[in-house]
C-alpha positions, -999 to 999 in steps of 0.1 A, spaced: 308 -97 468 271 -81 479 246 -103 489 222 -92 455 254 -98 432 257 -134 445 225 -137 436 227 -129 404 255 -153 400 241 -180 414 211 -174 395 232 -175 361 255 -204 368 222 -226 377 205 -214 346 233 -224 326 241 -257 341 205 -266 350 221 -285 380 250 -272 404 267 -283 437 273 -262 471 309 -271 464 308 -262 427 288 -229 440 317 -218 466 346 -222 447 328 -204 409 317 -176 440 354 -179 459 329 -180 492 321 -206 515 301 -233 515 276 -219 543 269 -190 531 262 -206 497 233 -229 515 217 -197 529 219 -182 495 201 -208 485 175 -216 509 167 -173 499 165 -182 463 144 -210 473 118 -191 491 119 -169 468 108 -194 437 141 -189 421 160 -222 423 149 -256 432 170 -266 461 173 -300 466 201 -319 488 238 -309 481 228 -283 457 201 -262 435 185 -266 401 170 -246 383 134 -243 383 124 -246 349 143 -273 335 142 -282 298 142 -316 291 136 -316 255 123 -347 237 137 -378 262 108 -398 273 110 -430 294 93 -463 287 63 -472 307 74 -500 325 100 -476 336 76 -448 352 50 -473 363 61 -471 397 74 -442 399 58 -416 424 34 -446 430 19 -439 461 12 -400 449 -4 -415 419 -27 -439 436 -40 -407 457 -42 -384 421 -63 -416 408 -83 -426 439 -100 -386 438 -101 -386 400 -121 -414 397 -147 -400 418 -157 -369 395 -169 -394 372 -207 -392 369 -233 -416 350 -242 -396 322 -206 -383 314 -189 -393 283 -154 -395 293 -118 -395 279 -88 -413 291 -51 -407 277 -27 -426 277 -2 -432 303 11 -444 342 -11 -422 360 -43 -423 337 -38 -461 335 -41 -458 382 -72 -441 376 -86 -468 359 -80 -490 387 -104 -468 408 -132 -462 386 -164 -477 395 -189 -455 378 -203 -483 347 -228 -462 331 -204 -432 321 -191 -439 282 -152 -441 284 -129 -435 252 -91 -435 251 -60 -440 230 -44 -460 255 -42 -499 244 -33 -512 282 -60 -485 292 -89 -501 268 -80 -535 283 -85 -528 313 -123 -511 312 -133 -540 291 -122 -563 317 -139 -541 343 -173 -543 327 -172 -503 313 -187 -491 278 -154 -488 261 -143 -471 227 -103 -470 217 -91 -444 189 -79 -463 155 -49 -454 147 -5 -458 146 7 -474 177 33 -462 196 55 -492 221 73 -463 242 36 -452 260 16 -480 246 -6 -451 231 -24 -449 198 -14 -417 178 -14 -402 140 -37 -387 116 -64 -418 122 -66 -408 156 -70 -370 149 -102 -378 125 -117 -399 150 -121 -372 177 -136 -348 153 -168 -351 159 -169 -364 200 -173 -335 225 -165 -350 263 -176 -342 293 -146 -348 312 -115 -359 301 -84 -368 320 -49 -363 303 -15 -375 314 15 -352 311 55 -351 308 60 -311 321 40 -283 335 55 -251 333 45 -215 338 52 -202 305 50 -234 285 21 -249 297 17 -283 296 43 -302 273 49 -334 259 85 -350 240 61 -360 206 47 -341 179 19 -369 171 10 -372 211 6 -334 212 -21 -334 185 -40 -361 205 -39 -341 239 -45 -305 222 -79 -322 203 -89 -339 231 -89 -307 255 -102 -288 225 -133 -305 226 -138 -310 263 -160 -291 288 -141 -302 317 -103 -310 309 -82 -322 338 -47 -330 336 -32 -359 363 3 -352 376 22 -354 404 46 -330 419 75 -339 397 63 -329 366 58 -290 372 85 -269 360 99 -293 332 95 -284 299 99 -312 269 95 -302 232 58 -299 223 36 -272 242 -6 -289 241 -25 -268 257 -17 -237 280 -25 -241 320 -56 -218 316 -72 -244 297 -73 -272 324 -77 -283 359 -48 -304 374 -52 -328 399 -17 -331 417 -2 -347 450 10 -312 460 22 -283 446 60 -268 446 54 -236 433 22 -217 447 26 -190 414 7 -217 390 -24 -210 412 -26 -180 394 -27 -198 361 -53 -223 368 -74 -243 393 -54 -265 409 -68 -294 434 -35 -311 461 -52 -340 473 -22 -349 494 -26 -316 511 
């Protein structure tokens, strides 16, 4: 088999499976296992497949409507997301009137924030709690709860944006993808984060590296529309989509 036709295959068994083994790989290609890796390390380079130890996956993958509890993500990719929050905070200036969504690494941010004469509004409940206690001018959305990501959501919530235009706002997010932009698993969540960046002059969307090329179920916005403020970026093609600031770089 040519070189361009093991790509090809390669590139169709990963897109079907998602993930795939060296192993699996050698045996589908009847090849071996070496010249499998340096197949893959091409395909790599070449912002095909995602290689990772062992194996490949593919670089856009769709993880449809599964979303984690908070108190399981809260630590994850903490050190990245103490850098993402440690910048973010400092963008905020006195006389902006400032959003905060929901969520692990938008909840970090808080921690950083020092700025008191900014206005701050969110739909997080943990996130409301915590500028209160921090002496901030707080406002929370009214609204339906959700336990999963501790967020407010729902029609309430919609009709109390309406008529706020931010500054800044800083939005969490499940995927990042070329084509789908930034996605979230819920329908309700979505309508929060596509108002919010509607009506803001300077959206920014927090997320470290894992998030890009994942797609969940809900498209809120496309990457034109915002900043993000990430660890570091996989795939240099999203720089042609929007402005994007590594501050792990």
């Amino acid at each position: 088999m040519l070189t361009q036709e093991r790509y090809r295959a390669i590139l169709q068994i990963i897109n079907e499976k998602n993930t795939v083994t060296v192993t699996e790989l050698a045996q589908l290609l009847d090849t071996s296992e070496s010249t499998v890796r340096r197949d893959l390390s091409s395909l790599d380079k070449a912002g095909k497949v995602k290689k990772v130890f062992g194996g490949a996956t593919s670089i856009r993958q769709n993880v449809g409507s599964f979303e984690d509890n908070v108190s399981e993500r809260e630590e994850l990719m903490s050190r990245e997301k103490t850098e993402i929050a440690v910048y973010s905070a400092k963008l905020i200036n006195d006389a902006d009137f400032v959003f905060i969504d929901a969520g692990t690494t938008t909840s970090r941010l808080i921690d950083f924030i020092e700025n008191k004469k900014a206005t701050y509004v969110t739909n997080g409940i943990v996130h409301a709690k915590k500028l209160i206690c921090k002496g901030m001018n707080t406002y929370i959305l009214g609204g339906k709860l959700k336990l999963a990501t501790e967020a407010v959501m729902g029609a309430e919530a919609i009709t109390n944006l309406k008529n706020l235009n931010f500054s800044k706002a800083f939005m969490g997010t499940n995927g990042i993808d070329i084509d789908a932009g930034f996605t979230t698993p819920d329908i309700e969540e979505a309508m929060i984060k596509e108002a919010v960046v509607n009506s803001t002059y300077m959206p920014f969307v927090l997320a470290d590296h894992t998030k890009f090329r994942r797609v969940f179920s809900v498209t809120y916005s496309p990457l034109s529309k915002c900043c993000i403020i990430t660890d570091s970026l996989p795939d240099n093609r999203f720089l042609d989509k929007t402005v994007i600031k590594e501050v792990m770089k």
